[in-house]
C-alpha positions as CSV (number, residue, x, y, z in Angstrom):
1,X,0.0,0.0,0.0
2,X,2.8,2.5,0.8
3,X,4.7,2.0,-2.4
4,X,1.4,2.7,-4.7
5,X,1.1,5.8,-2.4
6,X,4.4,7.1,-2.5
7,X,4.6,6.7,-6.6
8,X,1.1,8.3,-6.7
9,X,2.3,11.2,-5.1
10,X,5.1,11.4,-7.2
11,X,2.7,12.1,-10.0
12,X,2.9,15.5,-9.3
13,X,6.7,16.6,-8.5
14,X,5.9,19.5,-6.6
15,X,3.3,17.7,-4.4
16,X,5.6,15.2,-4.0
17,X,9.1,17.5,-2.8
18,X,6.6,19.4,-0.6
19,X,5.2,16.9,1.5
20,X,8.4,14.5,0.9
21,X,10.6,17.6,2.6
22,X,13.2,17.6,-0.3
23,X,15.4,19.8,-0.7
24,X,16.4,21.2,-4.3
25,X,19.6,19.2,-4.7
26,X,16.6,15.5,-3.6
27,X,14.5,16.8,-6.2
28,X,15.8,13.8,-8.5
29,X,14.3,11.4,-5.8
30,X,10.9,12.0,-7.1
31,X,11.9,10.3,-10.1
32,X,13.3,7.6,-8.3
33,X,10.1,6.9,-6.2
34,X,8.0,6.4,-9.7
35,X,10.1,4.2,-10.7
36,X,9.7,1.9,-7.6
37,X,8.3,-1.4,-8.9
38,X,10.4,-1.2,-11.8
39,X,14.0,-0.2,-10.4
40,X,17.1,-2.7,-9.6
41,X,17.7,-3.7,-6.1
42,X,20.4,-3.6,-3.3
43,X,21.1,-5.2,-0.3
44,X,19.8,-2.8,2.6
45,X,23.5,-2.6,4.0
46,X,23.9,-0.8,0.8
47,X,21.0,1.3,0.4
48,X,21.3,2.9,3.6
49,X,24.3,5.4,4.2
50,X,25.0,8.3,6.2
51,X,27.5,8.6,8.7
52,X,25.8,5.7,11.6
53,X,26.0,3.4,8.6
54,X,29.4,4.3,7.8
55,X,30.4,4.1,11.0
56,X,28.5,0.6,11.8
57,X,30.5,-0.9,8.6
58,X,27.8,-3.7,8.0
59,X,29.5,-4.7,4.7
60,X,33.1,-5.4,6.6
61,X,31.0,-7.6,9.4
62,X,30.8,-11.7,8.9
63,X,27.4,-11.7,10.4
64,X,24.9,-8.6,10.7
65,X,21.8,-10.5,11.0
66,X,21.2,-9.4,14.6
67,X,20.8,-5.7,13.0
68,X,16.9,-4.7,12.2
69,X,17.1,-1.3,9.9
70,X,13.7,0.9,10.2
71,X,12.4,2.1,7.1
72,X,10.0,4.4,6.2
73,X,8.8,2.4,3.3
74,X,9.4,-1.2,3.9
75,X,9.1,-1.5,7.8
76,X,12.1,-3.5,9.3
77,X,14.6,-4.7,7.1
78,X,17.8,-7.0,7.7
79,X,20.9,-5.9,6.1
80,X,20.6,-8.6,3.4
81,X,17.0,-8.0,2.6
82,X,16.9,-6.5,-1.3
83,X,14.9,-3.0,-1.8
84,X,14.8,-0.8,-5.1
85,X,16.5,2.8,-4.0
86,X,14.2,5.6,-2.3
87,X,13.5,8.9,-0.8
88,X,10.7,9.0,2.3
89,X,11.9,10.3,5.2
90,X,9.6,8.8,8.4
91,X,8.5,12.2,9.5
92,X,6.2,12.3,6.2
93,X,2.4,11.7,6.2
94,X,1.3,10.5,2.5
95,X,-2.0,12.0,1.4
96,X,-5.1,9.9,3.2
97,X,-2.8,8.4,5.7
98,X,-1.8,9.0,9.5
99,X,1.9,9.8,10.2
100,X,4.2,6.7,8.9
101,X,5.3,6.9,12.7
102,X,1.4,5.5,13.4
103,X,1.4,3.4,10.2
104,X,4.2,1.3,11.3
105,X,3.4,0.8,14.8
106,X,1.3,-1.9,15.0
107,X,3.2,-4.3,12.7
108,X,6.4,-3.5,14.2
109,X,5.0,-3.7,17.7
110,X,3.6,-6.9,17.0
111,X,6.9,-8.0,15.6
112,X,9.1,-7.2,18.2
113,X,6.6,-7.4,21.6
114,X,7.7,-11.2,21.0
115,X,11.4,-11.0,21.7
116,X,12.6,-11.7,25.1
117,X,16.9,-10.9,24.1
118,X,18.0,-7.4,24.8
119,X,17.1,-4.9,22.4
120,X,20.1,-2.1,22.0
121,X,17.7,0.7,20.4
122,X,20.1,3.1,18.1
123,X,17.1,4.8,16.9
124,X,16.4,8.5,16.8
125,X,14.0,11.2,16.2
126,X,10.8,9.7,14.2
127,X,11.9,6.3,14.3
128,X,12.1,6.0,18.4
129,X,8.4,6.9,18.1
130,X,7.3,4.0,16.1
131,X,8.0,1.2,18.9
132,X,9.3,1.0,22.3
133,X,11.0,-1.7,24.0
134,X,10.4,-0.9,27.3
135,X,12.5,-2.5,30.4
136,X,13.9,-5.3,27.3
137,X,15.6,-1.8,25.7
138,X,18.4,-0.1,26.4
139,X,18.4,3.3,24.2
140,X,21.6,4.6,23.7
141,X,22.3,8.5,23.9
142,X,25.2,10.4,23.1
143,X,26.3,13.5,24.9
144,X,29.5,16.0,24.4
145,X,30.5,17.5,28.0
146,X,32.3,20.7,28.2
147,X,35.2,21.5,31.0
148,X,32.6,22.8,33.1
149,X,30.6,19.4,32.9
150,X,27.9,20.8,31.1
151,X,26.5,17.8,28.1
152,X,24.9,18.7,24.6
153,X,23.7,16.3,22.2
154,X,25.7,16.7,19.1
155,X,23.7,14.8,16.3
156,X,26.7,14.1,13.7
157,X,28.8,12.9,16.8
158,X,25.2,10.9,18.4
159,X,25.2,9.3,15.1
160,X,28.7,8.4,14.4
161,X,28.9,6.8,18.0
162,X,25.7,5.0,17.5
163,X,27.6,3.2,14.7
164,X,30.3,2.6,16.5
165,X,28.6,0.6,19.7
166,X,26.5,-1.5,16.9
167,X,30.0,-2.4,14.7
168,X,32.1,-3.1,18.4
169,X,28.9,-5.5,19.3
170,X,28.7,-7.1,16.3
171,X,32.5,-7.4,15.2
172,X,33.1,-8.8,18.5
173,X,30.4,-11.3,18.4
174,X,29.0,-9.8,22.1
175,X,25.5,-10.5,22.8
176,X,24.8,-8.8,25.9
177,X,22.1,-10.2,28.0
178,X,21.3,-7.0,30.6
179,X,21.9,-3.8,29.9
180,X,24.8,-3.8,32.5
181,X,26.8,-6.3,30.2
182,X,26.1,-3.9,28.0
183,X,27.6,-1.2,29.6
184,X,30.7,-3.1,31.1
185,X,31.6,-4.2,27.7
186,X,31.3,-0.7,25.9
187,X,33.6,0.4,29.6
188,X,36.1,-1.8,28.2
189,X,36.1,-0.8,24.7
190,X,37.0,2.5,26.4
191,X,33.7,4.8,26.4
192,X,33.0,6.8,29.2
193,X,29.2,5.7,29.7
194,X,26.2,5.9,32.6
195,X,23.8,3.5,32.8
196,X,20.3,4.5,33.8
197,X,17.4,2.8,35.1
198,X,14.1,3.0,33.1
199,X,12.3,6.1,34.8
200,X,8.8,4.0,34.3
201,X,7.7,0.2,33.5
202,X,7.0,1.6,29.8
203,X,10.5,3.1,29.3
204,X,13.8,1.8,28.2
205,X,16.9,1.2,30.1
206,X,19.0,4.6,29.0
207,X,22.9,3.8,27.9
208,X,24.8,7.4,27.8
209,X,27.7,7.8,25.8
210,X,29.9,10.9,27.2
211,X,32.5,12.1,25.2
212,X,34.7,14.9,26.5
């Protein structure tokens, strides 16, 4: 249903960069979206870049198949699944339909309400509010303290250590089982990190990453 919508919307170009939030230089992306049932595919790990994906290195990793990617379009993806190029960021709402952030939560929740392992959540912005993990979560933050001790959240620095706590995990093979495995293991790769419990039974376990 949300690829017929997306490439009707893309009918109209100016509809489409409008309620797509494209800039001028992601105008071409409108293109792209027609062309959805008819264009090649690419492994997700491919698709997906930016600087968390660079940093996270899933085509350098033996085995990424404990990594679920969120996507606007398709859901939840593994790193191997095969998807045709596109431009919808989650924030969107498509003409007719709630916010993709409400559109996905039921299948996703039903999905992952199932698993009982620890769930590291790398997520941010729209995407954390699609599906929570609760007290099985641990959501990772990423702070930049000053001399005085004061802590912003830088996002190109969030991001880039959100891909590096996914590649350590996964190069190293660690599975942690409690969110304080978690947090001795990233100790020892040599983060500074605080581990916080959840502040209610319907929030996640809070991992921050402080970086000087």
């Amino acid at each position: 249903m949300l690829v017929d919508q997306l490439i009707d919307l893309c009918e109209n170009e100016d509809e489409a960069v409008a309620t797509l939030k494209l800039s001028a230089r992601q105008r071409h992306c409108v293109q792209q979206n027609r062309e959805l049932r008819t264009a090649p595919t690419l492994a997700a790990w491919e698709l997906y870049t930016g600087v968390l994906y660079e940093r996270l290195g899933l085509g350098d990793l033996p085995d990424g198949n404990q990594v679920l990617i969120a996507s606007p379009l398709w859901g939840l993806l593994r790193p191997s699944d095969r998807v045709p190029p596109y431009r919808m960021p989650m924030s969107a709402q498509l003409p007719g339909l709630e916010k993709l952030t409400k559109v996905w939560r039921p299948a996703v929740g039903e999905l992952l309400q199932s698993r009982d392992d620890l769930i590291v959540d790398l997520r941010s912005g729209a995407y954390a509010q699609v599906w929570g993990p609760k007290r099985r979560g641990v959501s990772v933050r990423v702070y930049k303290e000053d001399a005085e001790g004061k802590r912003t959240v830088v996002t190109h620095m969030a991001k880039a250590t959100r891909g590096e706590v996914a590649h350590a995990l996964l190069a190293r093979g660690v599975q942690p089982t409690t969110p304080a495995e978690l947090g001795d293991f990233l100790a020892s790769q040599g983060w500074k990190v605080e581990l916080s419990e959840p502040a209610t039974r319907s929030k996640p376990w809070l991992l921050d990453v402080v970086h000087a």
